[in-house]
BALOBA-1460 file (C-alpha; in Angstrom, 3 decimals):
// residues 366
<rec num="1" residu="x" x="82.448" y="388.640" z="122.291"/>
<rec num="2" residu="x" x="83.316" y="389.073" z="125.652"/>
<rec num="3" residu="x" x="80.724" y="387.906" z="128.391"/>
<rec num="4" residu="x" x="80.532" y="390.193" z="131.583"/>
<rec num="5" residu="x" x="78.980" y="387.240" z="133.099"/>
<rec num="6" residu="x" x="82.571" y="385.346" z="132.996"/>
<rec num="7" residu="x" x="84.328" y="388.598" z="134.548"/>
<rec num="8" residu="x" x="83.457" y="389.177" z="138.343"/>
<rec num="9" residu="x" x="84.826" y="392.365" z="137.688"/>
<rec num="10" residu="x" x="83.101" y="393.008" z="134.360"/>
<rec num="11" residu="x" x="79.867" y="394.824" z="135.365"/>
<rec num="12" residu="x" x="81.672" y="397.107" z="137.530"/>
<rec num="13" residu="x" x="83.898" y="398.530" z="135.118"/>
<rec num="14" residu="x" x="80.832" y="398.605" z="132.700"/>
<rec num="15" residu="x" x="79.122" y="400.870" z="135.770"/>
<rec num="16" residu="x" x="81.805" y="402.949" z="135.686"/>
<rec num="17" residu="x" x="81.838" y="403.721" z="132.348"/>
<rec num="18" residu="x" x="77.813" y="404.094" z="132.193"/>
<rec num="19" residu="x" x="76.970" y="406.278" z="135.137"/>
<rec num="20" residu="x" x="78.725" y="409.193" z="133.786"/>
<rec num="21" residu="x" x="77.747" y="408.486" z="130.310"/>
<rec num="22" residu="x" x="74.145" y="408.753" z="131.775"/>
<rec num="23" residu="x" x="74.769" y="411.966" z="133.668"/>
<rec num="24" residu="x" x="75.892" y="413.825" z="130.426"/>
<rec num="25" residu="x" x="73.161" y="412.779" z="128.434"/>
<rec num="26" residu="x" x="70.413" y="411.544" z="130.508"/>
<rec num="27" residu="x" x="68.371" y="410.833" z="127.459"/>
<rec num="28" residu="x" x="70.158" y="407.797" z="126.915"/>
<rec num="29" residu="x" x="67.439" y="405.409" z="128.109"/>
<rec num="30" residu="x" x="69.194" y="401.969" z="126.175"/>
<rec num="31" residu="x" x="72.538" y="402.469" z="128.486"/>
<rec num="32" residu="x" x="70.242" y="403.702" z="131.259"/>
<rec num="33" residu="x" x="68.249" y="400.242" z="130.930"/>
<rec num="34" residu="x" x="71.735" y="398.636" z="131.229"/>
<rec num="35" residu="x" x="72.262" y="400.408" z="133.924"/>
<rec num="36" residu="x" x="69.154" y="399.399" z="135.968"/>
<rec num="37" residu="x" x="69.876" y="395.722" z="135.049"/>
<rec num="38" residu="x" x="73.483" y="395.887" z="136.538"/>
<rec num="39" residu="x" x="72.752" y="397.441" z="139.796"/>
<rec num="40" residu="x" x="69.759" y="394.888" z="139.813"/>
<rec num="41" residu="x" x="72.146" y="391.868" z="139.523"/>
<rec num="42" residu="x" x="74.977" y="393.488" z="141.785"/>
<rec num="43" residu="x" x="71.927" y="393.800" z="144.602"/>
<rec num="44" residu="x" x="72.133" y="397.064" z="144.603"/>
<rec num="45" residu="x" x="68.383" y="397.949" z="144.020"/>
<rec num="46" residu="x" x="68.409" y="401.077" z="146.158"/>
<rec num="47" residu="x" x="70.545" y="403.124" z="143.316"/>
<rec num="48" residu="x" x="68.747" y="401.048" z="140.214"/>
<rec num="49" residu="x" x="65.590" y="402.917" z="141.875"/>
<rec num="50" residu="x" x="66.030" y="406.356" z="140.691"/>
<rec num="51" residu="x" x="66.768" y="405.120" z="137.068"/>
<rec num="52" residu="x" x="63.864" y="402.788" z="136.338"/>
<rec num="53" residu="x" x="61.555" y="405.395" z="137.562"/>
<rec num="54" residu="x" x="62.777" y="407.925" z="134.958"/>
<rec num="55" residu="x" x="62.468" y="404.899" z="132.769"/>
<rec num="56" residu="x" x="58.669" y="404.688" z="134.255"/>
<rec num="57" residu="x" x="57.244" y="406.981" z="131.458"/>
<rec num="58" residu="x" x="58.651" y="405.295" z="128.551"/>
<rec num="59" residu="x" x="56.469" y="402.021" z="128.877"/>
<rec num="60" residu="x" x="53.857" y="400.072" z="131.079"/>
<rec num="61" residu="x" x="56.334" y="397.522" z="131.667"/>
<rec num="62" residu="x" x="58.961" y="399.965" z="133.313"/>
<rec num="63" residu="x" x="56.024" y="401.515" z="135.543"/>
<rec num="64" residu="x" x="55.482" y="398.328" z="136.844"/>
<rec num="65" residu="x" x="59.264" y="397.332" z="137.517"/>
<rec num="66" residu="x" x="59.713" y="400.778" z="139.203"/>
<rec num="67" residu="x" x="56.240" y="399.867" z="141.149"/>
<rec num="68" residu="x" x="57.656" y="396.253" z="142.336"/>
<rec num="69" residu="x" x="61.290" y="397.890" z="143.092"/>
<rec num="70" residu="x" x="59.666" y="400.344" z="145.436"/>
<rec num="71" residu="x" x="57.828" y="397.533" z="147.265"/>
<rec num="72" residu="x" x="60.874" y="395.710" z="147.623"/>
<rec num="73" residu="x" x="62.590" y="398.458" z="148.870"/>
<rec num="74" residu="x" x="60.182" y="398.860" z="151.926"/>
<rec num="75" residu="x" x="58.848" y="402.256" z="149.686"/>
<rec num="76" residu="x" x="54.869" y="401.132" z="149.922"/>
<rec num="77" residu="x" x="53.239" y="404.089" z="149.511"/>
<rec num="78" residu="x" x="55.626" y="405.371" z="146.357"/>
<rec num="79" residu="x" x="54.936" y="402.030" z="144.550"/>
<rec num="80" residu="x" x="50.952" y="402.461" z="145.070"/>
<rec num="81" residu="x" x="50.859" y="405.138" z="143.177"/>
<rec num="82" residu="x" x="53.549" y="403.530" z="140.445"/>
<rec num="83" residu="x" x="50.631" y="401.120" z="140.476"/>
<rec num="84" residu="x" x="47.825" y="404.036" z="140.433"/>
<rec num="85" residu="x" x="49.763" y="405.581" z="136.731"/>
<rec num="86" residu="x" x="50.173" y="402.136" z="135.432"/>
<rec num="87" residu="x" x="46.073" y="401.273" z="135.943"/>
<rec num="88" residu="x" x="45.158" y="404.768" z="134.593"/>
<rec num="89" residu="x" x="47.982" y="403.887" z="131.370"/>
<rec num="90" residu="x" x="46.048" y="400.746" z="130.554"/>
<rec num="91" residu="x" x="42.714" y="402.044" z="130.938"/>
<rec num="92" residu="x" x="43.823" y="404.766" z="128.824"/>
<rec num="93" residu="x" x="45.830" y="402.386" z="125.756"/>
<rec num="94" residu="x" x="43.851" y="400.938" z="122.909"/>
<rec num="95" residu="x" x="44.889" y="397.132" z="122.070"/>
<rec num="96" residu="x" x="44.112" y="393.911" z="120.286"/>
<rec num="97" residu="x" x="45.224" y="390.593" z="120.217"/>
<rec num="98" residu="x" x="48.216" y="389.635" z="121.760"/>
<rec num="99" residu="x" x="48.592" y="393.361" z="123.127"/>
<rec num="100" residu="x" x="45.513" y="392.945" z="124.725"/>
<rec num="101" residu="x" x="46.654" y="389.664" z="126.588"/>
<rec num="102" residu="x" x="49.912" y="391.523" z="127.922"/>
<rec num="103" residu="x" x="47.841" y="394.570" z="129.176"/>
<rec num="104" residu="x" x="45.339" y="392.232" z="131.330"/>
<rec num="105" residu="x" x="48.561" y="390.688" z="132.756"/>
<rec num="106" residu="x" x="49.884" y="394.157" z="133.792"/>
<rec num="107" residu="x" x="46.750" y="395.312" z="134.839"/>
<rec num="108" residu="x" x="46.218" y="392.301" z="137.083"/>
<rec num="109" residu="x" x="50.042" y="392.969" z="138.596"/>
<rec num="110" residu="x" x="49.299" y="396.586" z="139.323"/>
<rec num="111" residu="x" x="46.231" y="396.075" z="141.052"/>
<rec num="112" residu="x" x="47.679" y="393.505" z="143.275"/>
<rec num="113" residu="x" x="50.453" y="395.987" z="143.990"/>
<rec num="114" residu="x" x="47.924" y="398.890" z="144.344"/>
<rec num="115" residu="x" x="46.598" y="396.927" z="147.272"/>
<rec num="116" residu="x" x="43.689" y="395.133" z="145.679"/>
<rec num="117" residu="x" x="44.568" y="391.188" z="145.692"/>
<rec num="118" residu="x" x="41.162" y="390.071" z="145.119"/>
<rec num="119" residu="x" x="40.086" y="392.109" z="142.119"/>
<rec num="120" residu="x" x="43.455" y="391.002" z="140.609"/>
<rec num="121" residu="x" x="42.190" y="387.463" z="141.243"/>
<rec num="122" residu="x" x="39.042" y="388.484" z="139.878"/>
<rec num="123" residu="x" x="40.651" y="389.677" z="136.740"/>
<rec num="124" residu="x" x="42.854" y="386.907" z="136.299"/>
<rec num="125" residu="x" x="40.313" y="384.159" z="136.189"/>
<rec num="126" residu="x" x="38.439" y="386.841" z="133.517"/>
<rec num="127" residu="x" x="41.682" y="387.228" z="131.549"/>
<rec num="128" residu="x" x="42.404" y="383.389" z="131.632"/>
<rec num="129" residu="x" x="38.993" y="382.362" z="130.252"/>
<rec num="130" residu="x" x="39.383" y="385.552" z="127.627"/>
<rec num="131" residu="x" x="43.282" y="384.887" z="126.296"/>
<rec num="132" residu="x" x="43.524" y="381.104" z="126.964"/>
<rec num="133" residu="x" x="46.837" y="380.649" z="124.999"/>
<rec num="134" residu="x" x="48.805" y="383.451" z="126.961"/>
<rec num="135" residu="x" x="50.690" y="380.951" z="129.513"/>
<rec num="136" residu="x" x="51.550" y="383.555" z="131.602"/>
<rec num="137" residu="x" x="48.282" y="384.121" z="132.998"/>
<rec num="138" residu="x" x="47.877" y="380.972" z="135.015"/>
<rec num="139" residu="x" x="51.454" y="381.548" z="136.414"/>
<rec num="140" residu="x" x="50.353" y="384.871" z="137.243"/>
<rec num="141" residu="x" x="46.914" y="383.694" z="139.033"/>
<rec num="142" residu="x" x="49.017" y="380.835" z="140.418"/>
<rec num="143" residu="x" x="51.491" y="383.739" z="142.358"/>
<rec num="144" residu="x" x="48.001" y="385.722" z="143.285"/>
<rec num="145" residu="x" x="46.668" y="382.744" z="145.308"/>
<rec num="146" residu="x" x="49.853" y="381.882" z="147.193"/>
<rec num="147" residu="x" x="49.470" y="385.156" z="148.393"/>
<rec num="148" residu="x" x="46.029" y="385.405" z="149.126"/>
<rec num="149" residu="x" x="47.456" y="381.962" z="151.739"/>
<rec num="150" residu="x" x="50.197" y="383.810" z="153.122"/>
<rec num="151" residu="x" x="47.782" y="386.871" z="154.008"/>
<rec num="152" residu="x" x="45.872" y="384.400" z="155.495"/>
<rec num="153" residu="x" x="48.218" y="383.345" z="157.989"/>
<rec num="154" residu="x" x="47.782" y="385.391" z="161.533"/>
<rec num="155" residu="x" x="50.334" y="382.851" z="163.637"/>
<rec num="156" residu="x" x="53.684" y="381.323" z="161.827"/>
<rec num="157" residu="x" x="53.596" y="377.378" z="163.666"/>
<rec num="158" residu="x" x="56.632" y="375.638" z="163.270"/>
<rec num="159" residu="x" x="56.822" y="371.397" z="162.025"/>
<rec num="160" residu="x" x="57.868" y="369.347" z="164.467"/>
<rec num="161" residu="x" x="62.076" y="369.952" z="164.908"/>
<rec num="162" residu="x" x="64.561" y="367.688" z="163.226"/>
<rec num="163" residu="x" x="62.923" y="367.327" z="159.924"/>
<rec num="164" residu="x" x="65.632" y="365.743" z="157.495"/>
<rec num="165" residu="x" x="63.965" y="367.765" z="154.370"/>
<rec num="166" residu="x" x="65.830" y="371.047" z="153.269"/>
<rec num="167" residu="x" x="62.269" y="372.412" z="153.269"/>
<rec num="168" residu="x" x="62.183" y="372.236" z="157.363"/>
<rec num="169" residu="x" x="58.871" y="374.492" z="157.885"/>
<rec num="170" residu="x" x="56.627" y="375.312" z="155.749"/>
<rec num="171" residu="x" x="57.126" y="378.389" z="153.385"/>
<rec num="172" residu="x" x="54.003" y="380.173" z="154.078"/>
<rec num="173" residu="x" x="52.275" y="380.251" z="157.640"/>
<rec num="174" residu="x" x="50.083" y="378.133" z="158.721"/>
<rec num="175" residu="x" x="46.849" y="379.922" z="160.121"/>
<rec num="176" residu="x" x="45.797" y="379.265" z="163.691"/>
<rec num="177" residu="x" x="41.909" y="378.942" z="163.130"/>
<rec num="178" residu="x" x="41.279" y="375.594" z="161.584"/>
<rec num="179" residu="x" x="38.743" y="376.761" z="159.090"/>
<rec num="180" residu="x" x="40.981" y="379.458" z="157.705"/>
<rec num="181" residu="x" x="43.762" y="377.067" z="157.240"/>
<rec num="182" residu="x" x="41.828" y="374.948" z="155.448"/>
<rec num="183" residu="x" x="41.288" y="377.516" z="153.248"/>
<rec num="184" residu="x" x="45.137" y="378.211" z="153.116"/>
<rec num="185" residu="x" x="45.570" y="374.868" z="152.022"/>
<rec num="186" residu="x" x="42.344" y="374.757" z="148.913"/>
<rec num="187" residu="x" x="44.283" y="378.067" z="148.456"/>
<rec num="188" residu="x" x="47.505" y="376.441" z="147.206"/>
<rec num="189" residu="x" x="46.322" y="373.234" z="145.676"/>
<rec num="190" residu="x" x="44.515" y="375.317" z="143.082"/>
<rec num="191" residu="x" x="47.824" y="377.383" z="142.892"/>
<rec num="192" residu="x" x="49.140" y="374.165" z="142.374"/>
<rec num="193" residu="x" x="46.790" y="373.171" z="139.528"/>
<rec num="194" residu="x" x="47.126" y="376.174" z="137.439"/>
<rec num="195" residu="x" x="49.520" y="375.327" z="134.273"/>
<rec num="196" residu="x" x="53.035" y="376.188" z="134.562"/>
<rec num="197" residu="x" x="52.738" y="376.675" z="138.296"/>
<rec num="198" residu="x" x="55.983" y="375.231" z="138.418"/>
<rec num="199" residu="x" x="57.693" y="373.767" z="141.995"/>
<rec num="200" residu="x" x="56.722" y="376.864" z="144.116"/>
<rec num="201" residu="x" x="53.007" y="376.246" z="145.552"/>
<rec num="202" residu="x" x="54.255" y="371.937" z="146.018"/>
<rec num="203" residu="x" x="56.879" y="373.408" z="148.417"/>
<rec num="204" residu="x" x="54.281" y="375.336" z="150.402"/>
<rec num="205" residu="x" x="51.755" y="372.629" z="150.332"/>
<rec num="206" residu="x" x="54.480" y="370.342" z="152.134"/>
<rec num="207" residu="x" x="54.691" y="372.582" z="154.617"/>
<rec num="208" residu="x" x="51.357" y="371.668" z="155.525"/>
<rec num="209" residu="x" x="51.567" y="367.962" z="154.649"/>
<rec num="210" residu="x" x="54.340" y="368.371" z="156.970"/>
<rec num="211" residu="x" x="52.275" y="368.791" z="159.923"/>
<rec num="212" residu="x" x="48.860" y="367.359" z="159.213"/>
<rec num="213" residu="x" x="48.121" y="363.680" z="158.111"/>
<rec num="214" residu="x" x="44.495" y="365.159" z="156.846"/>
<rec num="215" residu="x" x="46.637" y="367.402" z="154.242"/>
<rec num="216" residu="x" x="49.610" y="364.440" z="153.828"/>
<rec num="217" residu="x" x="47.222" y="362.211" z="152.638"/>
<rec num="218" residu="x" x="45.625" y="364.718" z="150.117"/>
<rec num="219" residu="x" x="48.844" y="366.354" z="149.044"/>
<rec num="220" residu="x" x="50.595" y="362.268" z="148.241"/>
<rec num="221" residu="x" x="47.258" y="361.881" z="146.428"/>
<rec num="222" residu="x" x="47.654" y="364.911" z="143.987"/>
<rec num="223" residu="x" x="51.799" y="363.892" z="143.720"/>
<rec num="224" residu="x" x="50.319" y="360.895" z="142.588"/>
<rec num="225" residu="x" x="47.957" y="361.728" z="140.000"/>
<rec num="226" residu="x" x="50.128" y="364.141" z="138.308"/>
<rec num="227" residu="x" x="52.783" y="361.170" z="137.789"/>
<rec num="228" residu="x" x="49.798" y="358.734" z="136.655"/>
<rec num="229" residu="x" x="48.711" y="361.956" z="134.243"/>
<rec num="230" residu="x" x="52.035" y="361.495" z="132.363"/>
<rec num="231" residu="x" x="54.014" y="364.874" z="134.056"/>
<rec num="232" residu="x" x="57.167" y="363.429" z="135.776"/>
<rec num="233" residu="x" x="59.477" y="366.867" z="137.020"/>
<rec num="234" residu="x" x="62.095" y="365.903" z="139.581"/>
<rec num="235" residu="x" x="60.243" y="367.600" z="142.347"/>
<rec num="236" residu="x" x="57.522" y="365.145" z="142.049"/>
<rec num="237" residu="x" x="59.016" y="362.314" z="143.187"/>
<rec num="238" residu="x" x="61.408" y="364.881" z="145.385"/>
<rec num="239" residu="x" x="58.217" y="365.452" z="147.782"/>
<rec num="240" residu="x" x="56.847" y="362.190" z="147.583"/>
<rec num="241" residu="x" x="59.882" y="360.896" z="148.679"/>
<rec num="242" residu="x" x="59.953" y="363.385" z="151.697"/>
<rec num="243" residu="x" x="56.098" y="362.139" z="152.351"/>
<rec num="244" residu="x" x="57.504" y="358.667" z="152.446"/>
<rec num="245" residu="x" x="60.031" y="359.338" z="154.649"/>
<rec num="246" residu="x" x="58.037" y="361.547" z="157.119"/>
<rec num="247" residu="x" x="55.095" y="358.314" z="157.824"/>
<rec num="248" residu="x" x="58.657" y="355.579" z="158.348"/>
<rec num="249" residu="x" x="58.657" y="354.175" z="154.562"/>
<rec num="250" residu="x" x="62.470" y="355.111" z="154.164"/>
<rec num="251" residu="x" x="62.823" y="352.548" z="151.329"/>
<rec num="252" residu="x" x="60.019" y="354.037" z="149.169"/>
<rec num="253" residu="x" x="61.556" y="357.341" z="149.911"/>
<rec num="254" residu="x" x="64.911" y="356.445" z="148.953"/>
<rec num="255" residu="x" x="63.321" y="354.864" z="145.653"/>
<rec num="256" residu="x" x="61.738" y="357.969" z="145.059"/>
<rec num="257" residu="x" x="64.888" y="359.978" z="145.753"/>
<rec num="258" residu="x" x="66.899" y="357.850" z="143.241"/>
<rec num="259" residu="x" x="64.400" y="358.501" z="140.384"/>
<rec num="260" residu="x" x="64.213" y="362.505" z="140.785"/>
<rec num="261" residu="x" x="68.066" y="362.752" z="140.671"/>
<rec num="262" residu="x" x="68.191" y="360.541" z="138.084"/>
<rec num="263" residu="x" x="65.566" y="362.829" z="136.314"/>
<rec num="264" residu="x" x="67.334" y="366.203" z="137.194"/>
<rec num="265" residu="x" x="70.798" y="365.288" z="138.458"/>
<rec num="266" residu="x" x="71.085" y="369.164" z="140.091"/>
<rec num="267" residu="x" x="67.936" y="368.856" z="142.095"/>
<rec num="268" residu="x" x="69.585" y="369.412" z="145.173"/>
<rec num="269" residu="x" x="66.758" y="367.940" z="147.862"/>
<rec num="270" residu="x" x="66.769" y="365.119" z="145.925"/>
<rec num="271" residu="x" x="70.470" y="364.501" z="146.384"/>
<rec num="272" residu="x" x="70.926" y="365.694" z="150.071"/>
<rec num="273" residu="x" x="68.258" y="363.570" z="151.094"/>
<rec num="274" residu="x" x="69.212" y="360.420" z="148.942"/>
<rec num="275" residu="x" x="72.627" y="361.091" z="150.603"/>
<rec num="276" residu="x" x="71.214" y="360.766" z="153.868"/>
<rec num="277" residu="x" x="68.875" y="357.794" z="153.099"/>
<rec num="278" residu="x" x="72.244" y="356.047" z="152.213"/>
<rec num="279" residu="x" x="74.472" y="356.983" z="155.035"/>
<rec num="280" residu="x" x="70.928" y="355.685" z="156.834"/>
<rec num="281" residu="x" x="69.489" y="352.768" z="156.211"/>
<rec num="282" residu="x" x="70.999" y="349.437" z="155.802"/>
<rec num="283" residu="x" x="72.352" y="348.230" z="153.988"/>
<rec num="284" residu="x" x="74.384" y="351.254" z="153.997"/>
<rec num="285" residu="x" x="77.027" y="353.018" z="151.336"/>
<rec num="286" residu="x" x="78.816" y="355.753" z="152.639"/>
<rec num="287" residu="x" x="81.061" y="356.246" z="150.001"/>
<rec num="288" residu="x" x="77.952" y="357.181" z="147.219"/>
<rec num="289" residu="x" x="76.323" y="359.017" z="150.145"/>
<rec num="290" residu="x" x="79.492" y="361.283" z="150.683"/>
<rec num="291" residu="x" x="79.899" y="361.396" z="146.790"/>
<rec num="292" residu="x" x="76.541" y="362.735" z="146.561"/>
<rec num="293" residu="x" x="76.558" y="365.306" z="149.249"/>
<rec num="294" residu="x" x="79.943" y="366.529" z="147.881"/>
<rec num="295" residu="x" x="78.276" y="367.018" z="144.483"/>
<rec num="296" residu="x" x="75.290" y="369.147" z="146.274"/>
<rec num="297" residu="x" x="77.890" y="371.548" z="148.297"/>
<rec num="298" residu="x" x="79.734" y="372.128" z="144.721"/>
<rec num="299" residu="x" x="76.825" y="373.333" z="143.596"/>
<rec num="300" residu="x" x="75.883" y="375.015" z="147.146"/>
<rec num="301" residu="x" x="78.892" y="375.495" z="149.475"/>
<rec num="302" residu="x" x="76.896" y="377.155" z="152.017"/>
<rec num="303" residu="x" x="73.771" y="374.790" z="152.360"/>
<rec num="304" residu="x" x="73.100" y="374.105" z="155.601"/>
<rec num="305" residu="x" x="71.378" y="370.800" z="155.157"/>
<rec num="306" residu="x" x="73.937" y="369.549" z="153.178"/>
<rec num="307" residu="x" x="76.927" y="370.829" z="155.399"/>
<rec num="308" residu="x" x="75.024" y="368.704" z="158.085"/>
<rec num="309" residu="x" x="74.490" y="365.654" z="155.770"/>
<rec num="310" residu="x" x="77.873" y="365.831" z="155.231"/>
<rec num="311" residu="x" x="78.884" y="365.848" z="159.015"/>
<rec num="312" residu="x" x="77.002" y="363.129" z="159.782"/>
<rec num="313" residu="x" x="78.457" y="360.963" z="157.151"/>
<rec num="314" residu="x" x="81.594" y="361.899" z="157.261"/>
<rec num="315" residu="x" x="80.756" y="361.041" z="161.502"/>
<rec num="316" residu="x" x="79.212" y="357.345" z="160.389"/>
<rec num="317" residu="x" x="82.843" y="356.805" z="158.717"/>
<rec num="318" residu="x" x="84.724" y="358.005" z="161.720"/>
<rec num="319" residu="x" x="86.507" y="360.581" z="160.202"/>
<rec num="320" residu="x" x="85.225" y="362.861" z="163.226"/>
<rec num="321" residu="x" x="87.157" y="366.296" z="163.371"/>
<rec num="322" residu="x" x="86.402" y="366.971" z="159.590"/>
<rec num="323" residu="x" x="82.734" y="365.796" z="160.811"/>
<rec num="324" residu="x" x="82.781" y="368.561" z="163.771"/>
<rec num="325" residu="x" x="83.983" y="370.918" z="161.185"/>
<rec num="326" residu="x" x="80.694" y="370.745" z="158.774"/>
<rec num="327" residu="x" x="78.303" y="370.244" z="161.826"/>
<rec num="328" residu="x" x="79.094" y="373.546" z="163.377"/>
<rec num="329" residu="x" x="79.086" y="375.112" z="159.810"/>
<rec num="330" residu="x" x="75.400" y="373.662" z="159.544"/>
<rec num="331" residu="x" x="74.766" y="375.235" z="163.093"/>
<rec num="332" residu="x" x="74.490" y="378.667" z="162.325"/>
<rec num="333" residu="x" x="71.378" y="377.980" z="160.151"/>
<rec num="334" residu="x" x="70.245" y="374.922" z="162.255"/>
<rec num="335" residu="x" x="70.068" y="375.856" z="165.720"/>
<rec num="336" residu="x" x="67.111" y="373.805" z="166.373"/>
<rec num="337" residu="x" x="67.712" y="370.491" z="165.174"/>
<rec num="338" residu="x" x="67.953" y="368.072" z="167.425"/>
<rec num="339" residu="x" x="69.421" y="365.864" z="165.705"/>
<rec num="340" residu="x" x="72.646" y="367.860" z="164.937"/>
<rec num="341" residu="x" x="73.140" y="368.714" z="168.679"/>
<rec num="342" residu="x" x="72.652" y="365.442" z="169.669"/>
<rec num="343" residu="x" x="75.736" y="364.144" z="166.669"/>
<rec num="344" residu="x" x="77.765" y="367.159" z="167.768"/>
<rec num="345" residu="x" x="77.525" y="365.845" z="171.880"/>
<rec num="346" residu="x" x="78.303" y="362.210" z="170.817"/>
<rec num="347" residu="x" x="81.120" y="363.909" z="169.278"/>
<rec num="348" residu="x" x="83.029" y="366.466" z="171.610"/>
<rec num="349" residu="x" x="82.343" y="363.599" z="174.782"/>
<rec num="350" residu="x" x="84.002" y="360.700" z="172.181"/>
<rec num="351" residu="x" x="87.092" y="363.200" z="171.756"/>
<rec num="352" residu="x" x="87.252" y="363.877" z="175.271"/>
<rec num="353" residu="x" x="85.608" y="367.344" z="175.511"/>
<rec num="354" residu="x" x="82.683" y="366.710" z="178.140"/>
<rec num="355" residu="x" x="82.277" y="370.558" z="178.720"/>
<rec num="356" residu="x" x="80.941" y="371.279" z="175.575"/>
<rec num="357" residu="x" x="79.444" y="367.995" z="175.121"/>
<rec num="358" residu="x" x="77.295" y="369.214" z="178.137"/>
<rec num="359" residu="x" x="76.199" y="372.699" z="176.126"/>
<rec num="360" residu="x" x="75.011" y="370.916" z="172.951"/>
<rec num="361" residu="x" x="73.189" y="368.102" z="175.195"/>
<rec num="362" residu="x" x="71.328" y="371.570" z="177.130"/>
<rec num="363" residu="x" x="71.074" y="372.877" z="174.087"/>
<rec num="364" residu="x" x="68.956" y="370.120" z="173.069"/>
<rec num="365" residu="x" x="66.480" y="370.465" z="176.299"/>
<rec num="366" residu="x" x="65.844" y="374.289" z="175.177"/>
């Protein structure tokens, strides 16, 4: 069978077809599903819209879609009361067992999209203790507190510039009020701690690590228990190795960038950064480092950290127009980086261009 996922053009024949199909017959809710999921994956959410909420009716599930489509699509007030039906459908539905489990779980998403982020937090701890075997619930409670962080935050603070890490600020904002960033931070560590929670709440945590030795200190210390407690993901030893690096031990960090590629050999941080360990620290080996980095923008041709990794390798070897070429590529999305101005300078005044040697070097200042 033929998959449209192997045709670029695939999904928008299959549109062309469908739309009119659905226009005849608008009770054809299986090709108007299809539908919805096309214009989903061709980012075209503001015409999937219109479908899912005649598909709203039909089933909790597509009330809550239509609900989280109209929040996405800046429509706040229209997915409150998606949220509003969906609360009054589950009140209204008898269940058991496993049904039961699924309905907390929407009724905890709709009333966090209805506005109410602590009673859904409040019903996901209930619904946790109640249906301990449904995993999505602690990914679910997980999401709820990272949010309850970010709504925390009053003033966005930026890490110090130049960070080598893909990750170069912290995901959510840091609060300015000490007291209420501390909370931020107990916040995501339980995030952290619920099962399943997966890679999202570590990134956020580093953020803070980032920019705090109080939280770097805690944050290696929970890295380091979950290794000792047998669970060994990639991004473990991914952030540790970013930890490392950020308090001067670039050895342990290149050690710990080895073993998480090793683990997941398309864990792109992992690779960028053990590319620029490398092309860093002696004794050096440009060659791997450049293999690496070339194996990160085949998987990512427009990733800025790698695009500068590359130019500074590819600088280290001499090879300097093809290293001018991937700096200012990495420009656009680094502006701030010191570090990439300050490569980009060396550059233009070693090939004779003072002038705009000059701009990158004020550039810097700013």
């Amino acid at each position: 069978m033929h998959r449209i996922d192997q045709d670029p053009g695939a999904r928008e024949r299959l549109l062309a077809w469908l739309e009119p199909v659905i226009r005849r017959e608008p009770g054809q809710n299986g090709f108007r599903q299809l539908l919805v999921r096309l214009l989903l994956e061709l980012d075209r959410a503001e015409e999937a819209l219109p479908h899912l909420e005649a598909l709203a009716p039909m089933a909790p599930r597509f009330r809550l879609e239509a609900a989280r489509l109209c929040v996405r699509t800046g429509r706040a007030v229209q997915g409150r009361e998606h949220a509003r039906a969906l609360l009054e459908t589950i009140r209204r539905s008898p269940s058991r067992g496993s049904e039961e489990a699924e309905l907390a779980e929407l009724r905890i998403e709709a009333l966090y999209l209805f506005g109410d982020l602590d009673q859904a937090l409040s019903r996901a701890s209930e619904a946790m203790v109640k249906h301990p075997d449904h995993a999505d619930l602690p990914r679910l409670r997980s999401r709820l507190l990272r949010e309850k962080a970010r709504q925390l935050a009053d003033v966005a603070t930026r890490p110090e510039e130049g960070s080598r890490s893909p990750l170069a600020e912290p995901l959510i904002p840091l609060a300015r009020d000490d007291d209420v960033r501390e909370r931020q931070f107990a916040l995501l560590l339980e995030a952290a701690r619920m099962p399943g929670a997966g890679a999202g709440p570590y990134d956020e945590l580093l953020g803070f690590a980032l920019r705090n030795p109080t939280y770097r200190e805690e944050f290696r210390k929970i890295l380091i228990e979950r290794l000792a407690g047998g669970e060994t993901p990639a991004f473990i030893h991914t952030l540790l190795g970013l930890l490392e690096w950020e308090i001067g031990d670039v050895r342990r960090a290149r050690t710990h960038w080895e073993l998480a590629s090793d683990r997941d050999p398309v864990d792109l941080r992992a690779l960028n950064n053990l590319a620029w360990a490398l092309a860093s620290i002696e004794p050096k080996d440009l060659e791997r480092a450049l293999s690496l980095v070339d194996r990160v923008l085949s998987l990512r041709p427009d990733l800025d950290a790698a695009l500068d990794t590359k130019g500074q390798i590819l600088y280290s070897m001499g090879r300097k127009t093809e290293a001018v070429r991937y700096l200012e590529s990495a420009l656009e999305g680094l502006k701030g980086n010191p570090q990439l101005r300050k490569t980009l300078a060396r550059l233009y005044e070693e090939m004779g261009m003072p002038e705009i040697a000059a701009h990158h070097q004020e550039a810097i200042g700013k």
